[in-house]
C-alpha positions as CSV (number, residue, x, y, z in Angstrom):
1,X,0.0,0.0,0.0
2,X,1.3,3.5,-0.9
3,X,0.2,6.5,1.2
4,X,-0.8,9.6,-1.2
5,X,0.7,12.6,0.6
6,X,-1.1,16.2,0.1
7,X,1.7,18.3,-0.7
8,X,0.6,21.3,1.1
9,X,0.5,20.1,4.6
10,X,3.7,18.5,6.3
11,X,4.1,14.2,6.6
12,X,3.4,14.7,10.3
13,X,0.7,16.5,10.4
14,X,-1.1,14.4,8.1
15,X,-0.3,11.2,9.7
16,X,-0.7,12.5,13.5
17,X,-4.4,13.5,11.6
18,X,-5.4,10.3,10.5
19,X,-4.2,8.7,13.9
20,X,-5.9,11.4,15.6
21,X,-9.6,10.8,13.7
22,X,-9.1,6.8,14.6
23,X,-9.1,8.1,18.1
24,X,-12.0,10.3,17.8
25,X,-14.5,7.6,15.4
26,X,-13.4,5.2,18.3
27,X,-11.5,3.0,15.8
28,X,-8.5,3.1,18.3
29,X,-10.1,3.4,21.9
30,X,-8.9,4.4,25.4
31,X,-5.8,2.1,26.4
32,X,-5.5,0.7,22.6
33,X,-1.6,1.0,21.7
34,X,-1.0,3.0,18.4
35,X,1.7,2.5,16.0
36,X,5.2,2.6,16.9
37,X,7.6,5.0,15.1
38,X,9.1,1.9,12.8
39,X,5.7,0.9,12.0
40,X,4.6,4.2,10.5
41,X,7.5,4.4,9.1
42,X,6.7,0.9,7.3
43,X,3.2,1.8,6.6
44,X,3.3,5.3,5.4
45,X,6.7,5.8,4.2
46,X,8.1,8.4,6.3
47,X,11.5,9.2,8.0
48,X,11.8,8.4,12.1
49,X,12.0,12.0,12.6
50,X,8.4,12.2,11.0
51,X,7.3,9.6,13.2
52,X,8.3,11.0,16.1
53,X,7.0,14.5,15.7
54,X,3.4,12.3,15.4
55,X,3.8,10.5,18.3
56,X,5.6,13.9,19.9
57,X,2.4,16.2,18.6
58,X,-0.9,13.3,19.7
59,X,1.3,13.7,23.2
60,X,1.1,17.3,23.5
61,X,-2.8,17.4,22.6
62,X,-3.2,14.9,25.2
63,X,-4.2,12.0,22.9
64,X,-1.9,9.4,24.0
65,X,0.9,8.6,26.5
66,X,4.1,6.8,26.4
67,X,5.3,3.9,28.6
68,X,8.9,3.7,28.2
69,X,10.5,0.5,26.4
70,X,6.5,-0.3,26.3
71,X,4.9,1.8,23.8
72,X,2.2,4.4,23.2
73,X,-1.6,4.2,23.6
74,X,-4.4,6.0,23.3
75,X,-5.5,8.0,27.1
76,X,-8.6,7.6,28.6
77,X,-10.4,11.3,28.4
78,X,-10.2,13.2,31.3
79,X,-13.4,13.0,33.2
80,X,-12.9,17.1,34.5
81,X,-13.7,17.7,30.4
């Protein structure tokens, strides 16, 4: 399978977007683990930097969390809203 890139919006921020709408349609649900850096990487082509600014940017919105040597996974929402 090869991934179709826009070419007016960066690699991460399309991948972190797909990721991110999995999260929201409840595709990938609270606790699920999301793909590691290598397997984006495999599946959509892009550079370990790329994947880590996806991983780095669904942190920072609060979409996932990281368990070192473990991987990452989707958070449960935060009941206070």
């Amino acid at each position: 399978m090869t991934f179709e890139f826009a070419d007016d919006e960066p690699r991460w921020t399309q991948v972190a977007g797909i990721i991110r709408r999995q999260i929201e349609s409840g595709e990938l649900r609270p606790g699920d683990k999301i793909p590691s850096v290598v397997r984006l990487q495999e599946t959509y082509g892009i550079s370990t930097s790329t994947g880590q600014k996806v991983h780095r940017a669904l942190r920072s919105e609060g979409l996932i969390r990281t368990q070192s040597g473990m991987g990452s996974y989707v958070k449960r929402p935060d009941p206070s809203g």
